[in-house]
C-alpha positions as CSV (number, residue, x, y, z in Angstrom):
1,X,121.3,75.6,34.9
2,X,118.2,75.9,33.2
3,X,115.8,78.0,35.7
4,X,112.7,77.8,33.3
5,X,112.6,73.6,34.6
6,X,111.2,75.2,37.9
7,X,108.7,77.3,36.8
8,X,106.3,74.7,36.9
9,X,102.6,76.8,37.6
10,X,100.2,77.3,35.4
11,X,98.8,80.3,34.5
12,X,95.4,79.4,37.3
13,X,97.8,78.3,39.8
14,X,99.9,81.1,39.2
15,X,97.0,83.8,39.8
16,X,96.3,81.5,43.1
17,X,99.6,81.9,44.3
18,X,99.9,85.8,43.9
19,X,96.8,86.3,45.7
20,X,98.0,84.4,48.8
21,X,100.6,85.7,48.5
22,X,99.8,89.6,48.3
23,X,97.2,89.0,51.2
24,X,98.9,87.0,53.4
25,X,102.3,89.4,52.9
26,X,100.6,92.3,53.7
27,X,98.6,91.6,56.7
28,X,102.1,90.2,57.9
29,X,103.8,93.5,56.9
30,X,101.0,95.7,59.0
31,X,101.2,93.2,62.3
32,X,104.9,92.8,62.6
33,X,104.8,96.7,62.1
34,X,101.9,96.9,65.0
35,X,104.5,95.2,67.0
36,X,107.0,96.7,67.0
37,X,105.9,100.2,67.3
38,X,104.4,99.0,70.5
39,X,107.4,97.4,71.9
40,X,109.8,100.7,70.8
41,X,106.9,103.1,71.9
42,X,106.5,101.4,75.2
43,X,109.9,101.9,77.7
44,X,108.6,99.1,80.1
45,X,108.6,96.4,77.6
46,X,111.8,97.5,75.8
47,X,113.1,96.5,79.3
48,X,111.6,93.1,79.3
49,X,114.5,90.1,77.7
50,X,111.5,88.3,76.7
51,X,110.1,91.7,74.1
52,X,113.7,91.5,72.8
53,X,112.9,88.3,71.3
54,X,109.6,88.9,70.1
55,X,111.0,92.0,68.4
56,X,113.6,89.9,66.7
57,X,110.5,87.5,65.8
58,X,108.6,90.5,64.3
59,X,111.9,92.1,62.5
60,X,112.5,88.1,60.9
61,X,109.0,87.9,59.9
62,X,108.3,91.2,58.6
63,X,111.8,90.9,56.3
64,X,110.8,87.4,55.6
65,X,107.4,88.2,54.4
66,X,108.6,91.1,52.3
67,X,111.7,89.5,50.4
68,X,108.9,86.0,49.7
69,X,106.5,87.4,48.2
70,X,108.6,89.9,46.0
71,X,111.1,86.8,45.2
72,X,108.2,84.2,44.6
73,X,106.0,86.2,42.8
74,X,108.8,87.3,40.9
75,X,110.0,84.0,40.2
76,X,106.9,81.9,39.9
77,X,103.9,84.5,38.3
78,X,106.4,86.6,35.9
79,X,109.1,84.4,35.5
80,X,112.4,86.8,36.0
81,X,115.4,84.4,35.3
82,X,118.2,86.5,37.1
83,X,121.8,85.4,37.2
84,X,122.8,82.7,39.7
85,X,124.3,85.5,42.1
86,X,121.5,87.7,42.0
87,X,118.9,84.4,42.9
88,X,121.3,83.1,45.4
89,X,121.0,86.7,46.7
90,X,117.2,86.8,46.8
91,X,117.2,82.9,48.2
92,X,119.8,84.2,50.8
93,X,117.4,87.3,52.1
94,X,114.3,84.5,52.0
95,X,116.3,81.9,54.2
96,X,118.0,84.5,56.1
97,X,114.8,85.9,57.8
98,X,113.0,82.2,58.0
99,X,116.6,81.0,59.9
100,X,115.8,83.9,62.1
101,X,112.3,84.1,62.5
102,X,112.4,79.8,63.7
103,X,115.7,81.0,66.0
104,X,113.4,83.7,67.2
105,X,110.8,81.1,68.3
106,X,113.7,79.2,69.8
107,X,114.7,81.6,71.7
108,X,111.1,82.6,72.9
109,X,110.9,79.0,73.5
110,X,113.9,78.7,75.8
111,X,113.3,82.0,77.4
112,X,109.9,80.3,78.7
113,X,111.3,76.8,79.2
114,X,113.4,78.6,82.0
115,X,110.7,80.2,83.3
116,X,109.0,77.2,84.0
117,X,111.9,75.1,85.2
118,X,113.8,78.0,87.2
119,X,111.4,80.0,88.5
120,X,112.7,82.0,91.3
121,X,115.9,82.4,89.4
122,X,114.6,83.6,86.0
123,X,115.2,87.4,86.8
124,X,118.9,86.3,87.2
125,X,119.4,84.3,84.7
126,X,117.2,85.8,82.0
127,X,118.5,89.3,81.9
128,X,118.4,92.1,79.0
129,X,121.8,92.3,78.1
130,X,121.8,88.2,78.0
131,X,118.9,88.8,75.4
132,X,120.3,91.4,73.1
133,X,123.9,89.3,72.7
134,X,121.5,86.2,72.1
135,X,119.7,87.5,69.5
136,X,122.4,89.1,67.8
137,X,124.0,86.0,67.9
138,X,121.3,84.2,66.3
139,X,121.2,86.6,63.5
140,X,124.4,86.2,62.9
141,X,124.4,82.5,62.6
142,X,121.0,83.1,60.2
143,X,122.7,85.5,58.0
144,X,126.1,83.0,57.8
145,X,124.1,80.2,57.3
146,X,122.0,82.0,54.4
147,X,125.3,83.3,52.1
148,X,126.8,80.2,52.0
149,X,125.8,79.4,48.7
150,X,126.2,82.8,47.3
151,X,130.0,82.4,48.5
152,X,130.4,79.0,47.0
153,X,128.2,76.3,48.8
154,X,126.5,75.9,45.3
155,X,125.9,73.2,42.7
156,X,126.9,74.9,40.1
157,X,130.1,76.1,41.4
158,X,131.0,72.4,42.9
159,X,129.2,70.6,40.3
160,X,127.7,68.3,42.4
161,X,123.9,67.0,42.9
162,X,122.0,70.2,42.7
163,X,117.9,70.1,44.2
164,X,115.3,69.4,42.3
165,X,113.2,72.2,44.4
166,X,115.7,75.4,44.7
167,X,117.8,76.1,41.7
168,X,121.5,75.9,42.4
169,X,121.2,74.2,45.5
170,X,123.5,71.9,46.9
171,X,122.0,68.4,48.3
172,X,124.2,68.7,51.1
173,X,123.5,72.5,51.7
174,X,119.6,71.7,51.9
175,X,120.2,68.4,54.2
176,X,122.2,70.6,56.9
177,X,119.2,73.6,56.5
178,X,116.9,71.2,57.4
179,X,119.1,69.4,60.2
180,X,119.4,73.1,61.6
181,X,115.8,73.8,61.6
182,X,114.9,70.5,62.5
183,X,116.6,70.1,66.1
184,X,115.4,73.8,66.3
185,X,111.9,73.1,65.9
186,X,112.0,70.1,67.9
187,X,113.4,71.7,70.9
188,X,110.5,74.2,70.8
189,X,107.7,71.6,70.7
190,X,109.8,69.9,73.8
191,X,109.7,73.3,75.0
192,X,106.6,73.9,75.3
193,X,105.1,70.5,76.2
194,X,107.0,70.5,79.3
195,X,105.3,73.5,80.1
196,X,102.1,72.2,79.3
197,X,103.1,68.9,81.3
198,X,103.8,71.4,84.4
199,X,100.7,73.0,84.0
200,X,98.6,69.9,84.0
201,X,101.3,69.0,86.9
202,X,99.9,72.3,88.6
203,X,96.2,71.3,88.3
204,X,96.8,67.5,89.5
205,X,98.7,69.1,93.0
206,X,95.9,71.3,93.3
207,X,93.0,68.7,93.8
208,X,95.3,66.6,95.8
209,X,96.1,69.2,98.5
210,X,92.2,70.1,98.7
211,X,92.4,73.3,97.2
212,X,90.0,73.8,94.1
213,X,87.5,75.0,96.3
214,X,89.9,78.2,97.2
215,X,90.8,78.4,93.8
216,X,90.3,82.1,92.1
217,X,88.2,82.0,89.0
218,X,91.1,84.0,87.0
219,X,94.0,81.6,88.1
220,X,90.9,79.1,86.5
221,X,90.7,80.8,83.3
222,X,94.5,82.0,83.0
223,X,95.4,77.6,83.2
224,X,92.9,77.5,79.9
225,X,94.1,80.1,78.3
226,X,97.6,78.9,79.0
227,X,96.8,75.0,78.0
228,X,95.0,76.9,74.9
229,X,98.1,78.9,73.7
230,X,100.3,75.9,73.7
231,X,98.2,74.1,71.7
232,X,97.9,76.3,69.4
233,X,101.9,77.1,69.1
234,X,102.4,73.5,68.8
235,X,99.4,72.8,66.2
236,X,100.7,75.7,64.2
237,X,104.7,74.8,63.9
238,X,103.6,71.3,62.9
239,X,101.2,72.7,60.4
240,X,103.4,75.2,58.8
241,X,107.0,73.4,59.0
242,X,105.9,69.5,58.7
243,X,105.1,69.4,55.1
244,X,107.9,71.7,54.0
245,X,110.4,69.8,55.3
246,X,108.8,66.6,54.5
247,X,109.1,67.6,51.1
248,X,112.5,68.9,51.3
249,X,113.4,65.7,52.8
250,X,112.1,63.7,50.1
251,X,113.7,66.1,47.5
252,X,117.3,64.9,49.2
253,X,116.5,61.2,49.0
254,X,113.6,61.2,46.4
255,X,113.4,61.8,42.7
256,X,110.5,65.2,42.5
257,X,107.9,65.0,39.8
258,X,106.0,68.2,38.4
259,X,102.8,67.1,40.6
260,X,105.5,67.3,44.0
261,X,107.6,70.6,42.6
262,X,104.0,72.0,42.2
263,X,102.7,70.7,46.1
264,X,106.1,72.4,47.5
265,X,105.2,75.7,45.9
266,X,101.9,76.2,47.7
267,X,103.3,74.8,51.1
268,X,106.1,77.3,50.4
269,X,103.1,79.5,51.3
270,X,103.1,77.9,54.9
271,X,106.3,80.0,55.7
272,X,104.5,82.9,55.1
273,X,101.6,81.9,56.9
274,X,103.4,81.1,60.0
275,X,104.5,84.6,59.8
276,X,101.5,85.4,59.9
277,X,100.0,84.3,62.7
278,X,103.5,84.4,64.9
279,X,102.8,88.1,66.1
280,X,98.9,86.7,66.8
281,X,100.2,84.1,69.0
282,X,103.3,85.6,70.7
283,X,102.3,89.4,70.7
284,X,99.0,90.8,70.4
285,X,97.5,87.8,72.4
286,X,99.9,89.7,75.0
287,X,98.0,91.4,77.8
288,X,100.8,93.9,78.8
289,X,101.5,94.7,75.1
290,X,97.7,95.2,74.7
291,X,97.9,97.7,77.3
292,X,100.8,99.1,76.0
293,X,99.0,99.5,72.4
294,X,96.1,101.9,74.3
295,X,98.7,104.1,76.3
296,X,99.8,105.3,73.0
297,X,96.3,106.9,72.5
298,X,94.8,109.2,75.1
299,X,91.3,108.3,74.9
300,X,92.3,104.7,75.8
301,X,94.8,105.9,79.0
302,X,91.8,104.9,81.3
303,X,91.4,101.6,80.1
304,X,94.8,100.8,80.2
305,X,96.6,98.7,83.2
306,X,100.1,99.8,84.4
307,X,103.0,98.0,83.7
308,X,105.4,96.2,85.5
309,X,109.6,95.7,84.8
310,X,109.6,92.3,85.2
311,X,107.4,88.8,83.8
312,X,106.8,87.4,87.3
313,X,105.9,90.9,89.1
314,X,101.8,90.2,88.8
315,X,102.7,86.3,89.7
316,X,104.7,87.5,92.9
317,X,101.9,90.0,94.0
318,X,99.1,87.0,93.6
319,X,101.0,85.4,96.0
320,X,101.4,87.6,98.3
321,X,98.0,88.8,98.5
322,X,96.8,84.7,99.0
323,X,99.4,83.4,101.2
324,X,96.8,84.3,104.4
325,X,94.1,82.2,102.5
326,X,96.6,79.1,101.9
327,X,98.2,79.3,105.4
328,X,94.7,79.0,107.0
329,X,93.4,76.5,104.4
330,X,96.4,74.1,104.8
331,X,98.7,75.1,108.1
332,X,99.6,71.4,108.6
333,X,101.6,71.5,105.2
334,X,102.1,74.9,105.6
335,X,105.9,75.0,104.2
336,X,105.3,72.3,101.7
337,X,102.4,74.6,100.3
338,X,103.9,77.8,100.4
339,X,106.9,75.8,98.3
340,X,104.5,74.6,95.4
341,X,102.6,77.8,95.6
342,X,105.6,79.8,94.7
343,X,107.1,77.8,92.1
344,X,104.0,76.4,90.3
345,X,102.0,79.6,90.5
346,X,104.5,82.0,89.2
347,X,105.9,79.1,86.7
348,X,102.0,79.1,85.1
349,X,101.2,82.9,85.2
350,X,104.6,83.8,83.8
351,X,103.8,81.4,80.8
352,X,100.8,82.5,80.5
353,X,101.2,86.5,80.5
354,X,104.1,86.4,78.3
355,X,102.1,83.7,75.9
């Protein structure tokens, strides 16, 4: 196969592309690094499930970001034609750690989705041993998914329809990548829209039972922040997935141009963006972890908060320290109350702490 029919950038474009690429990569490189020194340094969230899966998000995107940008910019800006092994290799590292890093968000994503809809049963459902053997799991299927083609799953070796996007890629290879990380992605946006439906559930039940008027301006602000970060996590996997796989798509079914070929190589820049701004969203937007980042310096002990084993330990302690207030405020309903208070209130806080 002649390699040389991809390398479709000109010399401007190529310059462009090396400087995203070189920024972007290395502030990915230094916040997946920030992460996960905090989560090793810090025994209490090593002992959180839901840190196991944002340290598999930060190892995906941190090996992701590394093998891209030394595989594009290898490929695209100095044009290194290696032998089909070696590139299936290289291609095998890149899809490797993007499998994992979108199965990292899928797990993040259920790991959430059951706090929300299981509540009081999270902490027995959700434990850390249940965590390590699915993320394991999921790398595993992300690594088998990603040699496929290096063990034969290629055009060249089949001689069948190869992509017009990835040198020695099979049609049918790319169409069940993109089926893969399809349903992935879309259980994530279901994900988290059910949470955000339960939230805006949460804020409806509270002006019908009276109780705005009682209600503390935190829990106020932590709804806004909550309805906030699930925007954004939405906004951002539609951003930074939708035109990719648009395009691959349209590479299965379509006939690419130059003009398209060159399109997909800067939105092949969106994967590296979204690892970007993954440890943003799901980490250092983290209170505990914040407070877990100034324990490991000793002039910033006093300003950090203590931390607890589990997700739902400041939710539980809320409602014990209101349960007086809402007793006295609605004693008529007073089971019915206590009910939605449990199960909304720690369903919101979780969410929104371990956003």
């Amino acid at each position: 196969m002649d390699m040389e029919c991809f390398m479709i950038l000109t010399p401007s474009q190529q310059l462009v592309i090396a400087a995203l690429s070189i920024t972007l990569g290395t502030f990915t490189v230094l916040e997946n690094m920030l992460v996960l020194i905090v989560i090793l340094y810090s025994r209490s969230l090593r002992c959180r499930p839901s840190y196991h899966f944002i340290g598999s998000l930060a190892v995906a995107d941190l090996l992701g970001s590394v093998i891209f940008v030394y595989s594009f910019v290898d490929f695209h800006v100095f044009h290194r034609i290696d032998s089909p092994n070696v590139f299936l290799f290289k291609l095998g590292g890149v899809t490797a750690s993007f499998t994992a890093s979108v199965g990292s968000l899928f797990l993040t994503a259920i790991d959430r989705y059951i706090s929300i809809h299981r509540p009081l049963s999270y902490k027995r459902i959700v434990t850390r041993t249940k965590a390590v053997i699915a993320f394991c799991v999921m790398w595993t299927i992300a690594i088998f998914i990603a040699v496929l083609p290096l063990f034969g799953w290629n055009c060249k070796l089949l001689k069948s329809v190869c992509s017009d996007i990835f040198p020695l890629i099979d049609e049918a290879y790319l169409m069940c990548w993109i089926g893969i990380t399809s349903v992935l992605l879309l259980f994530i946006v279901y994900a988290y829209m059910y949470i955000l439906w339960k939230a805006h559930n949460h804020a409806v039940r509270m002006l019908q039972h009276g109780k705005v008027h009682i209600t503390r301006p935190d829990q106020t602000r932590m709804d806004i922040r909550l309805a906030k970060t699930l925007v954004l996590i939405l906004v951002v996997l539609i951003i930074c997935w939708g035109p990719l796989l648009a395009i691959m798509v349209y590479d299965v079914f379509g006939k690419m141009n130059k003009t398209v070929k060159t399109v997909f190589a800067f939105c092949s820049m969106l994967c590296l963006l979204n690892s970007t701004v993954n440890p943003i969203i799901y980490a250092l937007r983290s209170k505990d972890l914040r407070n877990a980042f100034c324990s490991m310096f000793p002039s910033c002990e006093g300003t950090a908060q203590p931390l607890d084993n589990s997700m739902e330990s400041d939710c539980q302690n809320r409602h014990a320290n209101n349960s007086n207030v809402h007793r006295a405020a609605e004693s008529c309903i007073k089971s019915t109350v206590k009910i939605a208070k449990v199960t909304m209130s720690v369903s919101t806080d979780t969410s929104a702490e371990a956003v």
